[in-house]
Backbone bond lengths (Angstrom), bond angles and torsions (degrees), N, CA, C in turn:
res aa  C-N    CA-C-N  psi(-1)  N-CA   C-N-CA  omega(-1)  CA-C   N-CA-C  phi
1 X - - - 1.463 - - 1.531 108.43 -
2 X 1.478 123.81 138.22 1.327 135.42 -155.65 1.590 76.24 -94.13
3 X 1.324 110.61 160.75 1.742 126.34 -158.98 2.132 78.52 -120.92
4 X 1.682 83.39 135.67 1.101 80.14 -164.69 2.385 100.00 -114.53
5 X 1.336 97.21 150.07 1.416 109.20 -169.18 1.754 103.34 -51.84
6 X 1.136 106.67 113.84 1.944 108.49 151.81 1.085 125.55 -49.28
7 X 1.693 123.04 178.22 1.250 142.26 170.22 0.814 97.52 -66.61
8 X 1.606 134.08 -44.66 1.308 129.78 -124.37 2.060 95.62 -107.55
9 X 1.513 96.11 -33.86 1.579 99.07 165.74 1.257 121.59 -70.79
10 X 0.921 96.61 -52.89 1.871 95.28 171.63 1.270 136.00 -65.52
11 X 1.333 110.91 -6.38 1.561 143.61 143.19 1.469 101.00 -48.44
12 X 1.234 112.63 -82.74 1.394 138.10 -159.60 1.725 103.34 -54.50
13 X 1.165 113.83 -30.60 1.620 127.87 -167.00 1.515 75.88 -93.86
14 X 0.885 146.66 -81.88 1.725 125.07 -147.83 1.436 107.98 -81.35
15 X 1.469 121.85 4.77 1.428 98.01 173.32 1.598 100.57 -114.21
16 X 1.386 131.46 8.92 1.156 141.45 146.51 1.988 112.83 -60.89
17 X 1.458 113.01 -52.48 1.161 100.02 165.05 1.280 130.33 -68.82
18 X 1.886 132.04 -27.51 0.750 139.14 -164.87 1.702 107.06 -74.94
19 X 1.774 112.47 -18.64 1.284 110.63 171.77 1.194 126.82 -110.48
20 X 1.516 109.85 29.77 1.483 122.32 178.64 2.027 97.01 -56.09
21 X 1.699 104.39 134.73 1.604 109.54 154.21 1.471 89.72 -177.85
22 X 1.217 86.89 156.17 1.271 121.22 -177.02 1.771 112.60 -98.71
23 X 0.792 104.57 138.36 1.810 112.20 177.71 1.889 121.88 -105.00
24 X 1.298 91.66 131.79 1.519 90.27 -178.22 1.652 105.21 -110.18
25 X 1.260 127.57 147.58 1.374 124.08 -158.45 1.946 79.01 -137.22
26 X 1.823 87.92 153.08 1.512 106.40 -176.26 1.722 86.89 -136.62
27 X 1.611 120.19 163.92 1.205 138.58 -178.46 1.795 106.82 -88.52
28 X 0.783 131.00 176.62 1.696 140.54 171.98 1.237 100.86 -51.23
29 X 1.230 129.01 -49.62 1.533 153.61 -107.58 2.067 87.12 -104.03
30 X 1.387 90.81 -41.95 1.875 103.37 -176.84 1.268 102.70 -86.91
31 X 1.726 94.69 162.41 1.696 95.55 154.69 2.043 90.15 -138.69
32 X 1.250 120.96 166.05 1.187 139.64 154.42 1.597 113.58 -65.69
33 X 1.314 125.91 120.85 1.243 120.83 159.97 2.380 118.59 -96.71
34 X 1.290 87.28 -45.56 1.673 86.59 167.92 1.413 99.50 -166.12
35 X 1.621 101.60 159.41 1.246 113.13 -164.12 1.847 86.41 -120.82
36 X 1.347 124.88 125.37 1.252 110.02 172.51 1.186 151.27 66.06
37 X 1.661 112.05 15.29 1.123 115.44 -145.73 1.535 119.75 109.38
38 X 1.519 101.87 -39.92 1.706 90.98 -144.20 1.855 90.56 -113.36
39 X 1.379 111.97 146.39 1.661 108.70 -158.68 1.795 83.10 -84.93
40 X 1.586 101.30 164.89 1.268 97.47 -174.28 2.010 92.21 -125.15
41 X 1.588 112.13 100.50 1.524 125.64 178.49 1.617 108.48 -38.67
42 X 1.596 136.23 111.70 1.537 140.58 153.07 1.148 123.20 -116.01
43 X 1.432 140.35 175.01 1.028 136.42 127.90 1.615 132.19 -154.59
44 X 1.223 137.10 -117.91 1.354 134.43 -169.52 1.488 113.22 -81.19
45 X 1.489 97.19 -26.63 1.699 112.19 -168.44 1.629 105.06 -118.76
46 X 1.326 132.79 6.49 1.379 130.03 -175.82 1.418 101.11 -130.42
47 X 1.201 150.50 149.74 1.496 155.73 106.52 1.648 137.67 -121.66
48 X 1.100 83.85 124.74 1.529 112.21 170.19 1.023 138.35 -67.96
49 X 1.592 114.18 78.68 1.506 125.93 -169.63 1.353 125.99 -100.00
50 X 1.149 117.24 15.23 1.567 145.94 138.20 1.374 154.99 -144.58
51 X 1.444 132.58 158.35 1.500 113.87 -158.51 1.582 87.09 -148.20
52 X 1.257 123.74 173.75 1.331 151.10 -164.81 1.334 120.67 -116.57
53 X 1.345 150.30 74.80 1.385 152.51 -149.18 1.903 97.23 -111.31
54 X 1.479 105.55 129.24 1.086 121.84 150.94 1.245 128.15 -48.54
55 X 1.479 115.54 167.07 1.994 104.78 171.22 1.893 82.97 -85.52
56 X 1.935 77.09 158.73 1.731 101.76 -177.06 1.501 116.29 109.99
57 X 1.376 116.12 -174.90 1.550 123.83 175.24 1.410 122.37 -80.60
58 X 1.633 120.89 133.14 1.310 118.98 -162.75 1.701 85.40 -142.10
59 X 1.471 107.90 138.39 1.204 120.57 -162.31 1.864 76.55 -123.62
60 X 1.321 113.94 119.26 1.839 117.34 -178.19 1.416 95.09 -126.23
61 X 1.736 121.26 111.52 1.747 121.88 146.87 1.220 116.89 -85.18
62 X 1.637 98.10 125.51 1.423 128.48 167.68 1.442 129.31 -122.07
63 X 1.173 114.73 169.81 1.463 110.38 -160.55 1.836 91.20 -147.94
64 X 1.514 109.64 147.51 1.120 116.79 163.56 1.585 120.37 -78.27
65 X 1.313 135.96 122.48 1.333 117.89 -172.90 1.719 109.12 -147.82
66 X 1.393 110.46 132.51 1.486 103.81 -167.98 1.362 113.42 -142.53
67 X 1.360 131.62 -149.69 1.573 140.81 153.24 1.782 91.74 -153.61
68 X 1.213 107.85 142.75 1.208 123.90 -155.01 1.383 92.74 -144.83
69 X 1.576 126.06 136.86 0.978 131.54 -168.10 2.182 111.71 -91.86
70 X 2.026 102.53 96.09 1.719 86.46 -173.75 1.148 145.52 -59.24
71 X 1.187 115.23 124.23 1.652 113.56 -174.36 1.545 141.26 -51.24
72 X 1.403 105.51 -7.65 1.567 128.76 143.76 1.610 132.48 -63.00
73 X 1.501 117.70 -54.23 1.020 141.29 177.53 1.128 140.21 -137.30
74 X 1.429 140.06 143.87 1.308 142.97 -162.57 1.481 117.55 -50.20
75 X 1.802 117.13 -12.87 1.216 112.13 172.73 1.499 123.85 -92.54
76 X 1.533 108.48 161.33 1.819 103.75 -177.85 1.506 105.39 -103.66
77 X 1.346 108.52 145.14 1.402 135.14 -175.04 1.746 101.92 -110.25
78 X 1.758 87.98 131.06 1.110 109.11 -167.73 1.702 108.49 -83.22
79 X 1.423 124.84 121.81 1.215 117.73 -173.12 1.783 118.43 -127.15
80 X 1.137 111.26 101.27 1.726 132.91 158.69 1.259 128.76 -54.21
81 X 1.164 115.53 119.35 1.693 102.93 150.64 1.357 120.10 -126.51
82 X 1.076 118.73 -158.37 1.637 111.66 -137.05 1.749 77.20 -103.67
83 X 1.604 105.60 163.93 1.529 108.20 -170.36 1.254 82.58 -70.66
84 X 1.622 94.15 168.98 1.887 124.45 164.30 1.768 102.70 -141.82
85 X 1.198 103.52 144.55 1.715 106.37 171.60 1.593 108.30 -108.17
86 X 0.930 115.80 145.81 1.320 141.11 172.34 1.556 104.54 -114.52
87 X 1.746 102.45 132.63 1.287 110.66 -148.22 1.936 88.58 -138.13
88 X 1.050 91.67 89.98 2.118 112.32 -177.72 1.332 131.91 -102.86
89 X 1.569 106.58 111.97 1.678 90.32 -178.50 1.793 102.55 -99.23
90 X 1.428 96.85 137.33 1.570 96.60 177.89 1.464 111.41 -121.52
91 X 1.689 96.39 131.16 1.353 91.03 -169.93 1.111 109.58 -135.66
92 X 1.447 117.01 63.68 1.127 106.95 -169.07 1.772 97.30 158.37
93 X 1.679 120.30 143.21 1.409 119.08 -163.53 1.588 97.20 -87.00
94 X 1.067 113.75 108.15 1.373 141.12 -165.88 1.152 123.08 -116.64
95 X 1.825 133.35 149.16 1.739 100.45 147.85 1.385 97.70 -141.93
96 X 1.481 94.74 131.74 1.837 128.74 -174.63 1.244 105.65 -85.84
97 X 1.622 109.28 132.42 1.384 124.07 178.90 1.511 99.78 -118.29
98 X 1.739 121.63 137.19 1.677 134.20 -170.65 1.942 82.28 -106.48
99 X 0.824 109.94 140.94 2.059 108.38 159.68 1.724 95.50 -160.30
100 X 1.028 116.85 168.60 1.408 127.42 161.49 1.285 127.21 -24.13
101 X 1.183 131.65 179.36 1.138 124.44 171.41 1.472 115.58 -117.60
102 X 1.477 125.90 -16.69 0.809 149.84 176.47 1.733 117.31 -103.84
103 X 1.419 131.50 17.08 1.104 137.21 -153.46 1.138 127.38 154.60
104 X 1.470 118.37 171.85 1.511 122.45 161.26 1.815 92.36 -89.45
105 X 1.096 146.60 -31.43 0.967 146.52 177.82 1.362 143.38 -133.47
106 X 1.186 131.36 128.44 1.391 140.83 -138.55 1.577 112.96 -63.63
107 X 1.373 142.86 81.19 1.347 140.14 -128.44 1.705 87.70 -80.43
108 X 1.218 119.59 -53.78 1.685 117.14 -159.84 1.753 94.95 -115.62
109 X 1.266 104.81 93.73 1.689 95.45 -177.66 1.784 120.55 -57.49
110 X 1.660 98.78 -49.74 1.764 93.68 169.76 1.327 134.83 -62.91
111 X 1.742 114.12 4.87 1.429 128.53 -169.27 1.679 95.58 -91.76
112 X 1.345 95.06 -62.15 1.495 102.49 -160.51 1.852 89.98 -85.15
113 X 1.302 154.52 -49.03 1.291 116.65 166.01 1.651 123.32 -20.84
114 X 1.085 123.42 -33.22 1.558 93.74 -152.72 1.851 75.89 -93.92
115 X 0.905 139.23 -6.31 1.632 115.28 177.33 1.917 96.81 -159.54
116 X 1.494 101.51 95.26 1.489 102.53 -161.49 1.812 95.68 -94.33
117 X 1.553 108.67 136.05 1.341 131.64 -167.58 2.040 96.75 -109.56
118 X 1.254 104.48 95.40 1.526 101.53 155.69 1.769 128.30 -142.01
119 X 1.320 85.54 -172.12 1.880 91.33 -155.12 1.343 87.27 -115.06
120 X 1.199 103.80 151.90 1.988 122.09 154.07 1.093 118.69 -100.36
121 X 0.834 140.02 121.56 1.543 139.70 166.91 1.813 124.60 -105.02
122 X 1.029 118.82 179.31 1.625 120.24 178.90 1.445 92.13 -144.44
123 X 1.546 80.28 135.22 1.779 99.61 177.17 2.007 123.68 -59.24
124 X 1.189 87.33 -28.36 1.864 95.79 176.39 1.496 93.71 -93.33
125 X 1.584 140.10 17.34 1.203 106.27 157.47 1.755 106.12 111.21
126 X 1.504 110.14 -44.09 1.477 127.90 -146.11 1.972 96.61 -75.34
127 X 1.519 91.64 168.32 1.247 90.14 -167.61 1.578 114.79 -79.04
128 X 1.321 120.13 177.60 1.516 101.93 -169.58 1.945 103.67 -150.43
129 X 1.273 106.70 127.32 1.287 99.63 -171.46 1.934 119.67 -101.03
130 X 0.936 90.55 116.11 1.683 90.46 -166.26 2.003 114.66 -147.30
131 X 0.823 122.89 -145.77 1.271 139.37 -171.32 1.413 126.77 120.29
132 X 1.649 106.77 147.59 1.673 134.07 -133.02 1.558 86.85 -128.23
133 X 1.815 93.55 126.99 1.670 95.21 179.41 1.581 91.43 -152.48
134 X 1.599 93.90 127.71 1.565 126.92 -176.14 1.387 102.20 -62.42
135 X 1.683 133.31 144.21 1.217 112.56 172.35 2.060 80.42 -133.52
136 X 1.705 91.50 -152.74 1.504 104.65 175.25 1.360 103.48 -100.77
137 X 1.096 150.70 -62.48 1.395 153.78 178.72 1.350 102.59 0.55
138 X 1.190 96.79 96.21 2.034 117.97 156.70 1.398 120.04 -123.72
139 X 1.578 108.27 168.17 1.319 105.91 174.59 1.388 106.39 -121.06
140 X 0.709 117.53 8.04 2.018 135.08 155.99 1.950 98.93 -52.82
141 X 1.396 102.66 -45.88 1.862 102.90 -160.76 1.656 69.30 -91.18
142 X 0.630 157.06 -93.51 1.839 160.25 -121.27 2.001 99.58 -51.90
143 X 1.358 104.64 -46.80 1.546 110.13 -175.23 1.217 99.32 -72.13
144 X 1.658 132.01 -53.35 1.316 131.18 -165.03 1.396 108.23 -63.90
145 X 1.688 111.16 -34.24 1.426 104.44 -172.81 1.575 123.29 -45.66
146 X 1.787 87.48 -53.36 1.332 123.57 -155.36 1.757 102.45 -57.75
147 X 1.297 107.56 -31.16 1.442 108.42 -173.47 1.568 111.43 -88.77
148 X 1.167 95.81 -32.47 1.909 97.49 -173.80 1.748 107.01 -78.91
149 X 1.010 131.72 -0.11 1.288 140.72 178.07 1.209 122.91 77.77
150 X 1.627 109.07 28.59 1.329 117.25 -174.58 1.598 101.73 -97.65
151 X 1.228 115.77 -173.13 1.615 108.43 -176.40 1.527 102.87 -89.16
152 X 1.073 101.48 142.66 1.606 125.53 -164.28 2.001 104.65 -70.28
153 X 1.231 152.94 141.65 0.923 148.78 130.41 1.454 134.11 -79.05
154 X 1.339 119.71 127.55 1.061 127.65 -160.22 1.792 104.49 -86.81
155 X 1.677 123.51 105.39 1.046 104.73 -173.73 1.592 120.37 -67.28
156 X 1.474 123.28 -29.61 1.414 137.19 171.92 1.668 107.20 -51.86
157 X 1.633 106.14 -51.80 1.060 88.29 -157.50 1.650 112.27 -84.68
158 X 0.948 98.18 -9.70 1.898 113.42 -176.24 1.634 101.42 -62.86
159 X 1.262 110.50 -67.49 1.521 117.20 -174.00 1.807 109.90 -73.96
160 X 1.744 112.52 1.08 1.624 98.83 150.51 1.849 114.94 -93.34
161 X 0.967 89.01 -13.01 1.600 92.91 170.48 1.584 117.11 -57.32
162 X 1.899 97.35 -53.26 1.593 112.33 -171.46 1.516 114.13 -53.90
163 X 1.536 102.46 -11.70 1.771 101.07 -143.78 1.636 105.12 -136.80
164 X 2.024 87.62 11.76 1.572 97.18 167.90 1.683 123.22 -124.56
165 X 1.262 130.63 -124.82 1.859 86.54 -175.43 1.372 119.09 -81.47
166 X 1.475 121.15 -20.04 1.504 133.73 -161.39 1.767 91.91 -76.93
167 X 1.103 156.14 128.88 1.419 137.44 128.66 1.112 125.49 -89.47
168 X 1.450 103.13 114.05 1.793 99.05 176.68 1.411 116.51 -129.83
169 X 1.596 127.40 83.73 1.532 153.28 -158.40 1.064 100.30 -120.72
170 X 1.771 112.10 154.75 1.312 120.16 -167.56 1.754 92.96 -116.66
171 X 0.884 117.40 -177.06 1.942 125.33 -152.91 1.837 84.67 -113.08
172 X 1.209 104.37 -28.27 2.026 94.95 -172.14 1.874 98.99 -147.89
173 X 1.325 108.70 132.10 1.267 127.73 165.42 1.190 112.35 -25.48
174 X 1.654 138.47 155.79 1.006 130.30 177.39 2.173 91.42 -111.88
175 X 1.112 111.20 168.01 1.716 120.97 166.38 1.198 104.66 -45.97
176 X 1.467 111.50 135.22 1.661 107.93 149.84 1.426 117.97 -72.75
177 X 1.721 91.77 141.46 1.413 101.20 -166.85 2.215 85.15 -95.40
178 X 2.046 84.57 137.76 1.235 101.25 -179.73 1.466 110.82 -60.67
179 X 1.313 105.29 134.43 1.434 128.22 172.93 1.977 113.61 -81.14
180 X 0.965 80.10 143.73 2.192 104.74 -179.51 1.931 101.09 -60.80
181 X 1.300 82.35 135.76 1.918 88.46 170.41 1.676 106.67 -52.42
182 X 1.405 101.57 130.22 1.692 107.83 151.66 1.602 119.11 -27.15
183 X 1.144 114.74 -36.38 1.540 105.91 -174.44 1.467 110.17 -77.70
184 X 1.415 123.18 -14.13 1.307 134.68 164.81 1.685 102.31 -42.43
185 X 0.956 125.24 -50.93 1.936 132.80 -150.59 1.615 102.56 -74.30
186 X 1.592 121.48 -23.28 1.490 132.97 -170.86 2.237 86.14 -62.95
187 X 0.938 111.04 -61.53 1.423 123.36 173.26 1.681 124.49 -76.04
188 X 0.959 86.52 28.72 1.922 86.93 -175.74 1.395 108.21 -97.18
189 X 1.318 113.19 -66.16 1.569 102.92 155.83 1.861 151.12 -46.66
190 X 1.746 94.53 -7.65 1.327 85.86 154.60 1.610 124.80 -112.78
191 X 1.506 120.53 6.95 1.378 120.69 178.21 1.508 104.97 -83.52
192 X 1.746 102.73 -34.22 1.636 110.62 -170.24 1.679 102.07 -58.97
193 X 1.703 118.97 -37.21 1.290 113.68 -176.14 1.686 98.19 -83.75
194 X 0.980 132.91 -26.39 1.496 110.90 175.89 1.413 113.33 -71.61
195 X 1.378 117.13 -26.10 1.907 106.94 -163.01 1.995 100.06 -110.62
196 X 1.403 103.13 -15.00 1.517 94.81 -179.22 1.480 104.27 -144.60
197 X 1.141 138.72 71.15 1.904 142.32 158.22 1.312 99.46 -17.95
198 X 1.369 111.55 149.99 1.432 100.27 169.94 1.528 98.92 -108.79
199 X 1.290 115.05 152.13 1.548 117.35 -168.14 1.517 110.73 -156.19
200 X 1.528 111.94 16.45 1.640 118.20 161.10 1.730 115.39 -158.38
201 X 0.916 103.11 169.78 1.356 109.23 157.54 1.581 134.17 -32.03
202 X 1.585 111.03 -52.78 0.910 106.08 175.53 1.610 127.80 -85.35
203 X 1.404 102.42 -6.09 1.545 116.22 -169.62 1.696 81.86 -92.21
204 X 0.969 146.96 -26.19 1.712 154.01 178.01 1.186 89.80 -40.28
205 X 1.950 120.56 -81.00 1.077 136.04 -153.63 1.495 117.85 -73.91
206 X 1.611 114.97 -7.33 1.368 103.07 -174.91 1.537 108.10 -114.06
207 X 1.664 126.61 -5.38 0.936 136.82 126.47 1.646 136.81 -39.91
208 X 1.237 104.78 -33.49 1.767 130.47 175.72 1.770 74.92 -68.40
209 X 1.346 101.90 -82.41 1.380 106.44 -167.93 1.412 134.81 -32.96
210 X 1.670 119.82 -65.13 1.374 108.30 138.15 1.566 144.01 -18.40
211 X 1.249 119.18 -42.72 1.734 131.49 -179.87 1.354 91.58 -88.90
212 X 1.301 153.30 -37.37 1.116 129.03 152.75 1.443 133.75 -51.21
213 X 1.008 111.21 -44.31 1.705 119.64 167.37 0.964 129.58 -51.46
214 X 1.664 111.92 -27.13 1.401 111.09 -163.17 1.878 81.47 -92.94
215 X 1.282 107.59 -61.90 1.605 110.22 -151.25 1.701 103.38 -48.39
216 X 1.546 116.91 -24.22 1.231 106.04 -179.78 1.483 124.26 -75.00
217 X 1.562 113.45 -7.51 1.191 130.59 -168.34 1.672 114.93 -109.10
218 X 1.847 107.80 -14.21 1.056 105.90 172.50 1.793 122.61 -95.97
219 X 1.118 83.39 168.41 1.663 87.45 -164.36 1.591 107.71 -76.73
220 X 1.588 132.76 -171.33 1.392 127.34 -160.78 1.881 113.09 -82.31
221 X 1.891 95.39 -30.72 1.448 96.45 176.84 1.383 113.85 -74.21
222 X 1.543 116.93 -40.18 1.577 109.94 -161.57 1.847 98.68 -72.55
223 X 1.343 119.95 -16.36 1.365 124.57 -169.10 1.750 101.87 -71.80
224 X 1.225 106.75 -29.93 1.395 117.50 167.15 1.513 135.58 -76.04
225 X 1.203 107.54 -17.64 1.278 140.30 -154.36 1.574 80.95 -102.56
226 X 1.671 131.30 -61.47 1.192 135.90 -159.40 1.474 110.93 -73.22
227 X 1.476 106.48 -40.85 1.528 121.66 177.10 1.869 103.35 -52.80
228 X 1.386 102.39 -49.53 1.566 100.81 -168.42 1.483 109.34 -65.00
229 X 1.597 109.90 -46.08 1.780 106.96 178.34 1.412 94.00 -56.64
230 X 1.823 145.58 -41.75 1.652 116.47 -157.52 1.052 106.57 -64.79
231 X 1.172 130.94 -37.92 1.452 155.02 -134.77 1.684 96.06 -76.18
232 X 1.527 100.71 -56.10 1.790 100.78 -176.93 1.406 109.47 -95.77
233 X 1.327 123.91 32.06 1.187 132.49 155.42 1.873 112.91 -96.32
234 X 1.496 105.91 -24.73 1.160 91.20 -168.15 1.603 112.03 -72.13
């Protein structure tokens, strides 16, 4: 007599299919900005070097993001480039690896920031259908905005836009727009409280965000200089 399937297997068999996904994996070197629409939350102390993709098309913004050791001085300079989406059909429970295109590792980081070239791969080898499209989305224009009193761009929220149903991306990077002297950041925290209070959640995180930007960009004295003003604020 053929042994016949349980509740409890046939349970087990549809909630095995019901959690079919596939995972896409990024290097240190990346961060995720949104998957689909939906922004994907990081920062200085968290990263997210994998995610979970359904079967079907997944439109993923990413950004190259690092600290790179400067060739002047003993400190590392923080280096961005402008998002790119990666555009993947997955069909199948898989797990996808993003790396360079030129490497396991990024040989000239300020080369390939301003127009970053990478591959997807699949761990069994198999072929993989996708394609990588450069847009403008920086946070170079988002900081500069914010200070010159022009309207601010939201880098999160721009590249969940790109990567939800509307796409509207450009075929080639635009220039980085030049960034403000380090000595700018000694004063960053008190214009940000005169021209923008923070008064939610999300103004929390893009303030977080800002004070990260600056301190990574400022040099060793003004970082000292900034530490001493928090200090007699508290």
């Amino acid at each position: 007599m053929k042994p016949r399937l349980t509740i409890t297997a046939l349970l087990a068999l549809c909630a095995s299919s019901a959690a079919f996904a596939a995972d896409f994996n990024i290097p240190m070197s990346f961060e995720y900005i949104a998957v689909d629409g939906k922004e994907i939350k990081t920062s200085l102390f968290s990263h997210t070097s994998e995610i979970e993709l359904d079967k079907g098309t997944h439109k993923i913004a990413i950004r190259y993001n690092d600290l790179v050791e400067d060739d002047f001085s003993d400190s590392e300079t923080n280096i961005k480039s402008n998002a790119f989406i990666v555009t993947i059909n997955v069909d199948g429970d898989y797990s996808y690896q993003l790396s360079p295109a030129n490497g396991e590792f990024v040989k000239n980081p300020k080369s390939f920031a301003k127009s970053p070239q990478v591959v997807v791969t699949r761990e069994d080898k198999g072929e993989v259908s996708y394609k990588v499209t450069q847009t403008n989305i920086t946070e170079e224009s988002f900081v500069s905005r914010l200070f010159s009193g022009n309207d601010a761009t939201d880098v999160d929220a721009e590249a969940a836009v790109a990567t939800g149903a509307a796409v509207a991306v450009a075929s080639t990077p635009t220039a980085p727009v030049s960034k403000p002297s380090p000595a700018a950041a000694a004063t960053m925290p008190a214009i940000a409280a005169e021209t923008a209070p923070v008064t939610s959640t999300d103004d929390a995180a893009k303030a977080e965000q800002m004070l990260q930007y600056w301190w990574l960009h400022a040099d060793e004295q003004t970082r000292k200089e900034f530490m001493s003003w928090a200090i007699k604020q508290l």
